[in-house]
C-alpha positions in Angstrom: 19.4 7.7 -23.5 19.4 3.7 -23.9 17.1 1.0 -22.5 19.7 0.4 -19.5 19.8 4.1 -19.1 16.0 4.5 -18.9 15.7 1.7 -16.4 17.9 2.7 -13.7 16.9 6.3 -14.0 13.4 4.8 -13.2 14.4 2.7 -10.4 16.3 5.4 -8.6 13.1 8.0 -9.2 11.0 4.8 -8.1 13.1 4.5 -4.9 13.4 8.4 -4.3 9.9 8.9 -4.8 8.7 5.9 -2.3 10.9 7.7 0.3 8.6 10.1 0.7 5.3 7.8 1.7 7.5 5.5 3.6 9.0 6.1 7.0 10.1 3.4 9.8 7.2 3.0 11.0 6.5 1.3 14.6 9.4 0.0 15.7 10.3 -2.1 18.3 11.9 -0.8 21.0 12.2 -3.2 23.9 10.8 -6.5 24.1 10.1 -8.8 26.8 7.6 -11.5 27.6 3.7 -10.3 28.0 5.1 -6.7 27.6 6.7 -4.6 24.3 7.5 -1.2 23.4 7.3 0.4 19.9 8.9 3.8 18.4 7.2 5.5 15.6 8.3 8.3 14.3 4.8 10.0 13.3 3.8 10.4 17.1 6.3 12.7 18.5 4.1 15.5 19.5 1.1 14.5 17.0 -2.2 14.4 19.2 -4.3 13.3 16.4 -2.0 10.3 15.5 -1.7 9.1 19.0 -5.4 9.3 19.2 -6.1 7.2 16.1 -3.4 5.0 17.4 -5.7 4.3 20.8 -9.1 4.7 19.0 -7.1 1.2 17.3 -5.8 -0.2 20.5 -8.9 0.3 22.6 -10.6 -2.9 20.9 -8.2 -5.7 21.5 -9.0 -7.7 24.0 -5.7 -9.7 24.4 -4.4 -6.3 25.9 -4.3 -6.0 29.4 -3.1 -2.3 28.9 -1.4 0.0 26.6 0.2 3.8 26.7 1.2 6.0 23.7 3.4 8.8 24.8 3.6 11.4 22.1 6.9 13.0 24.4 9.4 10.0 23.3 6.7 8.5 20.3 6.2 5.4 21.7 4.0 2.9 22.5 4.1 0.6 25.6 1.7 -2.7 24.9 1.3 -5.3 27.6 -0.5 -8.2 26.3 -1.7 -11.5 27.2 -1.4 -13.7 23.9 1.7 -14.8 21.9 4.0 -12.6 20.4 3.2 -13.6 16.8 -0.3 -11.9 17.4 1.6 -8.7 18.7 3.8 -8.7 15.5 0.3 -8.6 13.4 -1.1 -6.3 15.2 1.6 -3.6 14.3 1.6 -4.7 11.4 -1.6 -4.0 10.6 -1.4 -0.5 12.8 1.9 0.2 10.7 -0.6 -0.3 7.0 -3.2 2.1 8.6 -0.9 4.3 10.0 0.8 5.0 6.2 -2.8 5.9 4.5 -3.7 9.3 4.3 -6.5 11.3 6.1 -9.4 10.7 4.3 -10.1 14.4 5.3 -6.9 15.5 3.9 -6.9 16.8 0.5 -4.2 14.4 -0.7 -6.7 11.3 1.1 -9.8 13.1 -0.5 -7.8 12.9 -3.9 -6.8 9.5 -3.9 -10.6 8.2 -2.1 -12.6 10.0 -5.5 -10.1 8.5 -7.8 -10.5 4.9 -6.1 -14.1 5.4 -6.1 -14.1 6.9 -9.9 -12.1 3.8 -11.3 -14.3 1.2 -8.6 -17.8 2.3 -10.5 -15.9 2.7 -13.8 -14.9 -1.0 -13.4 -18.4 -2.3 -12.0 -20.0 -0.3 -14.8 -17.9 -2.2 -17.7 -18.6 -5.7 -15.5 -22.3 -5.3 -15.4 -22.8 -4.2 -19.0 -20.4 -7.7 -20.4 -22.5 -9.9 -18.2 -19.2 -10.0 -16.0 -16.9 -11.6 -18.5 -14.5 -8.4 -18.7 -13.6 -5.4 -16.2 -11.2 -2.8 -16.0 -7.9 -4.7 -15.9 -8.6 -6.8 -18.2 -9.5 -4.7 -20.6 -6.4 -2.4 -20.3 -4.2 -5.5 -20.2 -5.9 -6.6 -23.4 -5.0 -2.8 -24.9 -1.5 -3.6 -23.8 -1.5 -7.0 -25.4 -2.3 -5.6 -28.6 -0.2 -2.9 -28.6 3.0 -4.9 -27.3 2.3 -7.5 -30.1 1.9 -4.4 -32.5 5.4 -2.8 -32.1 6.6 -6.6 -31.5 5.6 -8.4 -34.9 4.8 -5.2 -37.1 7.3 -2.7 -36.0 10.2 -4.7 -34.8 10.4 -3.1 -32.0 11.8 -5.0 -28.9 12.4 -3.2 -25.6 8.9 -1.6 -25.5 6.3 -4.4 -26.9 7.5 -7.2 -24.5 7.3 -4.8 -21.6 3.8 -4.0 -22.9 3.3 -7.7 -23.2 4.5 -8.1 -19.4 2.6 -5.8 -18.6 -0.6 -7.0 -20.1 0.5 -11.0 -18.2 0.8 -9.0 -14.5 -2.0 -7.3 -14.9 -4.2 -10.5 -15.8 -2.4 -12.4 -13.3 -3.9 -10.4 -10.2 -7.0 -10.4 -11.6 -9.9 -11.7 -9.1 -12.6 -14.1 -10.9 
């Protein structure tokens, strides 16, 4: 299999794969002003999600009122502020509603690895007086091993991926 090969096998896998964590989400539906409905696929006849979705609701003040129905999965918001508010609002309700249960074994999972790699990454701060943390230290292990295969090996599809690599991962990372 070539470089090209490789790649597009990895995209399609990459696409495939994010299939499976991402659905529609909400959904509009109907739209007028002062008053919107939203679809979302996960509360058709899914108590607990409906409920999280009004524990969510229950706090907004610009909403004059609000209904899940879990029969046709919708949501029926009538609102008293602009509609640019309303889009961030579901957006943000459409983030939370795509994490896992953190009482799911799959949420438990990913929360212990977060927190593993979190104290890892406080641990390596504190102990370099905060000059270095996690990222930066893999993305320095990348930069040396990209330039390796680069310079030493001649390699060429693998070391300046490892070199991009080791630039994105620097490039994100908080001061």
């Amino acid at each position: 299999m070539n470089y090209l090969t490789g790649l597009a096998l990895g995209i399609s896998a990459g696409k495939q794969f994010g299939k499976l964590y991402r659905g529609n989400g909400f959904s509009l539906v109907h739209a007028m002003h002062g008053r919107r409905r939203y679809y979302h696929e996960k509360l058709l006849n899914n108590a607990e999600f409906a409920e999280s979705v009004e524990e969510q609701l229950t706090d907004i003040p610009v909403l004059r009122s609000f209904k899940v129905n879990q029969t046709t999965g919708t949501v029926l918001l009538e609102y008293t502020c602009q509609d640019d508010q309303i889009d961030i609002m579901m957006q943000y309700l459409d983030e939370i509603s795509r994490r896992p249960n953190p009482t799911d074994i799959y949420g438990k999972v990913g929360s212990d690895i977060r927190r593993s790699f979190g104290n890892l990454n406080q641990s390596i701060r504190v102990n370099t007086g905060f000059t270095f943390d996690l990222r930066t230290l893999v993305s320095l292990g990348l930069l040396a091993w990209g330039a390796n295969k680069v310079w030493t090996l001649g390699e060429r599809p693998s070391g300046p991926q490892m070199l991009w690599w080791a630039y994105s991962l620097l490039k994100g990372r908080n001061a």
